[in-house]
C-alpha positions in Angstrom: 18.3 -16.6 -41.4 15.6 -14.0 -41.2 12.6 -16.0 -42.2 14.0 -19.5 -41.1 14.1 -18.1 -37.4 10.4 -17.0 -37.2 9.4 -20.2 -39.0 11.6 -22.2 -36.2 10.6 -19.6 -33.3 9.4 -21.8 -30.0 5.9 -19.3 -30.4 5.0 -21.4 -33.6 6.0 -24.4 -32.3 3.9 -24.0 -29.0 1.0 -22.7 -30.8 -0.1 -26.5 -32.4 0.0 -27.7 -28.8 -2.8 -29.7 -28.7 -1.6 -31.7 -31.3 -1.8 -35.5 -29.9 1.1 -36.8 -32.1 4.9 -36.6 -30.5 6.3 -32.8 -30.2 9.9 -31.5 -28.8 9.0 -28.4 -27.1 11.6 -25.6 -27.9 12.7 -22.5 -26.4 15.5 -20.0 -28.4 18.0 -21.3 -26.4 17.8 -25.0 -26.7 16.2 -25.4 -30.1 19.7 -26.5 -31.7 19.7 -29.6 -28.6 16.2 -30.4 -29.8 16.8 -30.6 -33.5 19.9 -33.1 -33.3 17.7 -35.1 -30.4 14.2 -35.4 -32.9 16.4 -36.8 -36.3 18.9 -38.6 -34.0 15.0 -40.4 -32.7 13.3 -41.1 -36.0 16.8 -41.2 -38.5 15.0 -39.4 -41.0 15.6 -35.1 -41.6 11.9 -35.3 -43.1 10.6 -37.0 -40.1 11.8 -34.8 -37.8 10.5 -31.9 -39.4 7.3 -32.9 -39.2 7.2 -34.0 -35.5 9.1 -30.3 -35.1 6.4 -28.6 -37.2 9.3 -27.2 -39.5 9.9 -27.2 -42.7 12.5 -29.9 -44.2 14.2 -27.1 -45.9 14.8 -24.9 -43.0 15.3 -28.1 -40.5 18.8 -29.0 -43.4 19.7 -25.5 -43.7 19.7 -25.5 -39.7 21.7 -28.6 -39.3 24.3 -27.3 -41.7 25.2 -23.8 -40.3 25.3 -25.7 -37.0 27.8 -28.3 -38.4 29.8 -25.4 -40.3 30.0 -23.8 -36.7 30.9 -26.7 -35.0 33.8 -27.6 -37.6 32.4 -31.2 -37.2 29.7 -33.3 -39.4 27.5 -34.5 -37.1 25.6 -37.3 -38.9 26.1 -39.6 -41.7 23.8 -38.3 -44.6 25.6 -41.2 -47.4 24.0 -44.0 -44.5 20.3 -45.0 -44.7 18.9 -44.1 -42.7 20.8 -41.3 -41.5 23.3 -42.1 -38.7 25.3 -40.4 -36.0 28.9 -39.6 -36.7 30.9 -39.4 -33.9 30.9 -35.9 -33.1 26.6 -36.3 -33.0 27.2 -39.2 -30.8 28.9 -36.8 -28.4 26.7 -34.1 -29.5 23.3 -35.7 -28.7 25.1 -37.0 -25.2 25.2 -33.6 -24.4 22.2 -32.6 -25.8 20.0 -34.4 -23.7 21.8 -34.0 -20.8 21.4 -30.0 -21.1 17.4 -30.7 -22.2 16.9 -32.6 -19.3 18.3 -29.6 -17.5 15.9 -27.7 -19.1 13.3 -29.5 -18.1 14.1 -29.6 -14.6 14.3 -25.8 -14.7 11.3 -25.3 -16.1 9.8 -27.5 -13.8 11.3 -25.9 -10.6 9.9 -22.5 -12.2 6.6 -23.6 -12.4 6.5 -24.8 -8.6 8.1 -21.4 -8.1 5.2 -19.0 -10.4 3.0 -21.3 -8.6 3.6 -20.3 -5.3 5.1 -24.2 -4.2 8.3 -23.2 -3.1 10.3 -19.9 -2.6 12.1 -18.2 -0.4 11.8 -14.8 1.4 14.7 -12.9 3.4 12.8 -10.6 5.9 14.4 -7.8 8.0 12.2 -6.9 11.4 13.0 -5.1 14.5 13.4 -7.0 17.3 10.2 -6.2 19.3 7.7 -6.5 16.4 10.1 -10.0 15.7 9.3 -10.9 19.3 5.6 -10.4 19.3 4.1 -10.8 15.8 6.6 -13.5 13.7 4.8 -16.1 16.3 1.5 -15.0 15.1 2.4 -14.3 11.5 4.2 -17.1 10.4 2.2 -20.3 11.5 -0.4 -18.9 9.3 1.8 -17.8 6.4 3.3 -22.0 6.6 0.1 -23.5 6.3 -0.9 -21.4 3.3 2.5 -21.9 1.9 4.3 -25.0 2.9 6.9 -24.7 0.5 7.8 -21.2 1.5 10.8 -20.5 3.3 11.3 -17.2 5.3 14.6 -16.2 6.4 14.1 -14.2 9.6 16.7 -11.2 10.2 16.0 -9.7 13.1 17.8 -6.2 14.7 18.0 -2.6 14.0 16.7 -0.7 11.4 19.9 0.7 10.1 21.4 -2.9 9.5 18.2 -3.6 7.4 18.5 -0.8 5.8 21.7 -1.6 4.5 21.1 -5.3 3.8 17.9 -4.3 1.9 19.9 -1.8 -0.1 22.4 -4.4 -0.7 19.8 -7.1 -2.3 20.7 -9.2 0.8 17.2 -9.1 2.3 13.6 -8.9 0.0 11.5 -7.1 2.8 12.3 -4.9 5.5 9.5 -4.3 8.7 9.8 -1.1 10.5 9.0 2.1 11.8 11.2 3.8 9.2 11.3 7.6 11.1 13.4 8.4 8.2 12.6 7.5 4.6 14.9 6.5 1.1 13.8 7.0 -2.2 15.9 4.0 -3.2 12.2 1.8 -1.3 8.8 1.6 -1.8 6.7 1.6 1.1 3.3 0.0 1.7 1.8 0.4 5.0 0.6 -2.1 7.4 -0.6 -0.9 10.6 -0.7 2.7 12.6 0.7 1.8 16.3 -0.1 4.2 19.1 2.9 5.4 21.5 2.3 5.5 24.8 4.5 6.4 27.8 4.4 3.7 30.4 5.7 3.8 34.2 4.9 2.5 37.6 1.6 3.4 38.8 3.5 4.8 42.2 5.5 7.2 40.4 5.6 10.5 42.0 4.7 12.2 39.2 1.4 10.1 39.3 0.3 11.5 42.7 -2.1 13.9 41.9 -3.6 12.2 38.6 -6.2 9.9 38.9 -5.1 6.5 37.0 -7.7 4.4 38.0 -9.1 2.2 35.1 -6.4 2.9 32.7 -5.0 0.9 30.2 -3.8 0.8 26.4 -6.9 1.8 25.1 -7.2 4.3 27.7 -3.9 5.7 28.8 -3.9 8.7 31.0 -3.3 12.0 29.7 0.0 13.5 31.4 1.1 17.1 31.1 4.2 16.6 28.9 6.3 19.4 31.6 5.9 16.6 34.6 8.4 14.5 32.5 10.8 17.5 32.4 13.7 16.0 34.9 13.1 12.3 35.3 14.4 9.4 34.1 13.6 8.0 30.3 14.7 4.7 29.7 15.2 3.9 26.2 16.6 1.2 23.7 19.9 2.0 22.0 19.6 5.1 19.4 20.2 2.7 16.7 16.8 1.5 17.1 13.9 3.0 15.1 12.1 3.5 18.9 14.1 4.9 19.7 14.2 7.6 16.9 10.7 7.7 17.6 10.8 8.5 21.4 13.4 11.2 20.6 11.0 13.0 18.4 7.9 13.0 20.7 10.6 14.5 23.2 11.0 17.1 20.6 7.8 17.5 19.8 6.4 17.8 23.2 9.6 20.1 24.8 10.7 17.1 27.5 14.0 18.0 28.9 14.8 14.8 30.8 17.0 14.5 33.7 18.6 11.4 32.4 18.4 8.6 29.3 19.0 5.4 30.5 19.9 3.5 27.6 19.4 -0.9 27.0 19.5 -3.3 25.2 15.2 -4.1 24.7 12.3 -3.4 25.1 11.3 -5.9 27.4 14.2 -4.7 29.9 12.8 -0.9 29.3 9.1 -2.2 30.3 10.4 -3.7 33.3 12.6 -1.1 34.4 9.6 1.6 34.4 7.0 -0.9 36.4 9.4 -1.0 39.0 9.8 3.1 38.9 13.4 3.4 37.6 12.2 5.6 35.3 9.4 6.3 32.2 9.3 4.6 29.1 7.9 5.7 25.8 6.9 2.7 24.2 4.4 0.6 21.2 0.6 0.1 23.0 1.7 -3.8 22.0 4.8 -3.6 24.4 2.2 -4.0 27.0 1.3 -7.7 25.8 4.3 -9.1 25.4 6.9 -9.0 28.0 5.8 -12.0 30.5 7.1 -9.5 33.7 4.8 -9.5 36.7 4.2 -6.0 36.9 2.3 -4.1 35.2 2.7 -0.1 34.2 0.4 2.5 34.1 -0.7 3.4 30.7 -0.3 7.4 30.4 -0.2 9.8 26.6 1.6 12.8 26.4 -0.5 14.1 23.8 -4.1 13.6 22.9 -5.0 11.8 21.4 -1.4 9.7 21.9 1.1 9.8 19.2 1.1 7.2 16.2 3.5 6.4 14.4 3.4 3.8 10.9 4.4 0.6 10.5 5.6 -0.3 6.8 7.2 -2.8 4.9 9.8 -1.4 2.7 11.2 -3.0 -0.8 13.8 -1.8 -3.3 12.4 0.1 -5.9 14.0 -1.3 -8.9 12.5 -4.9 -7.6 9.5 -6.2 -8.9 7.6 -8.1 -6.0 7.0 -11.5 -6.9 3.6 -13.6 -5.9 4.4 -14.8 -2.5 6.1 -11.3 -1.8 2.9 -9.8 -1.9 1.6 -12.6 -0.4 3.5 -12.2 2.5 2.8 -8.6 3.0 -0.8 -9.6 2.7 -1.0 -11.8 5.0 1.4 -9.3 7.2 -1.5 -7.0 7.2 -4.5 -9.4 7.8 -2.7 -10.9 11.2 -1.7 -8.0 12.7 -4.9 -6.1 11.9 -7.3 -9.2 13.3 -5.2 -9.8 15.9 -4.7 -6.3 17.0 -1.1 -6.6 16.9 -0.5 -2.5 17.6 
């Protein structure tokens, strides 16, 4: 069969494409269905061959090793012109049933290479969720309609998991601590500042007048050293970060309060119940009606990087990268850290 199957290959067959006259298109998989479908149409071996740009020989020889593997004859060659036995009349039923399948696949795979329909399963931590999805994907849906993004929102080490697993194609994060199971690509560099209420003791000698997240006020990292930190649960990358810049910087707090969010952390520090380290765009959203003072412990403040993370062994499709594109391009217009 070595010669027959290059002659019959779809890549010769697809090659005389822009031949006007009738064609069955073929792939290796479903070029037996399209053999019995062209002589079952024009009841001629000779015919067929020609509309399948194949030799007759090869086109007979085919038929018969088919037949001989069947255990069935599946047309008539004593009848002219050549009829269906039985068997082909089930045969060819069958046949075009799995050819119209294939044609339906391919279709769906063309909208899919084409970037008209998809799906993506995103992991994101809750506060970049909260404050960037609504800005990310409006404009992601009107370039894609057909796109749908599954939205899995929580802690980092649940992601991590799920995107390890398969169960999720992109993970968002802070990712303090790194795999070499993901690639990586940055999108954004996010300041850390430490936010509290501008009548915090600790404030009474320092001058915060005209401060905000562009320009927090520098704070002597030993002030900190007894008071209050409130922070979000250690599962959260934040809260990885915060406990490094503690490192870092030698704070020995009094206390860690511990919750839920970072919107209950924010609001807890403008009211004084403590100091919150915290993303410069934790400032925007949280709809509260007080607002901290913006302070650094270090300067210039801390940064830390904000990537999207993908399994290695995957390769990204079109509107993968897509997505992380248009990631990048919203939250760097829009200032979103």
């Amino acid at each position: 069969m070595g010669a027959t199957a290059e002659m019959i290959s779809g890549e010769s067959i697809s090659a005389v494409c822009g031949q006007k006259r009738r064609k069955y298109t073929m792939s290796s998989s479903y070029s037996k269905l399209q053999y019995i479908i062209a002589i079952a149409d024009k009841k001629s071996i000779s015919q067929a061959a020609r509309d399948l740009y194949i030799s007759q020989p090869a086109l007979t020889k085919y038929i018969s090793t088919l037949e001989d593997e069947l255990g069935v004859q599946l047309f008539d060659r004593t009848s002219t012109p050549i009829q269906l036995t039985y068997a082909g009349e089930v045969y060819l039923e069958y046949a075009k049933l799995q050819s119209g399948m294939e044609k339906k696949m391919r279709a769906e795979m063309e909208e899919i290479s084409k970037m008209k329909r998809g799906r993506i399963n995103l992991g994101i931590g809750i506060g970049q969720g909260e404050y960037w999805l609504p800005r990310i994907l409006p404009v992601f849906s009107r370039l894609y309609p057909g796109i749908e993004v599954h939205i899995y929102d929580g802690f980092q080490q649940d992601y991590e998991e799920m995107l390890a697993r398969g169960n999720i194609d992109i993970a968002i994060s802070s990712w303090t601590s790194r795999s070499d199971k993901f690639q990586y690509e940055e999108i954004c560099e996010e300041n850390i500042l430490l936010y509290m209420s501008p009548e915090d003791p600790i404030l009474k000698d320092i001058d915060v007048s005209g401060n905000d997240v562009d320009h927090p006020v520098y704070i002597p990292p030993e002030l900190l050293n007894g008071t209050t930190i409130i922070m979000t649960k250690p599962v959260n990358s934040t809260s990885r970060t915060v406990a490094q810049i503690l490192t870092l910087c030698d704070i020995k707090p009094g206390k860690r309060m511990y919750v839920g969010s970072c919107n209950t952390a924010y609001s807890l520090a403008a009211e004084g119940m403590g100091v919150a380290f915290f993303p410069r765009s934790s400032y925007f959203f949280p709809g509260y009606h007080k607002k901290p003072a913006c302070c650094t412990v270090t300067d210039p403040p801390c940064r830390r990087k904000i990537v999207a993370a993908y399994r290695k062994e995957d390769l990204l499709s079109n509107i993968k990268k897509s997505f992380i594109d248009v990631v990048k391009q919203v939250v760097i217009e829009n200032r979103l850290y």
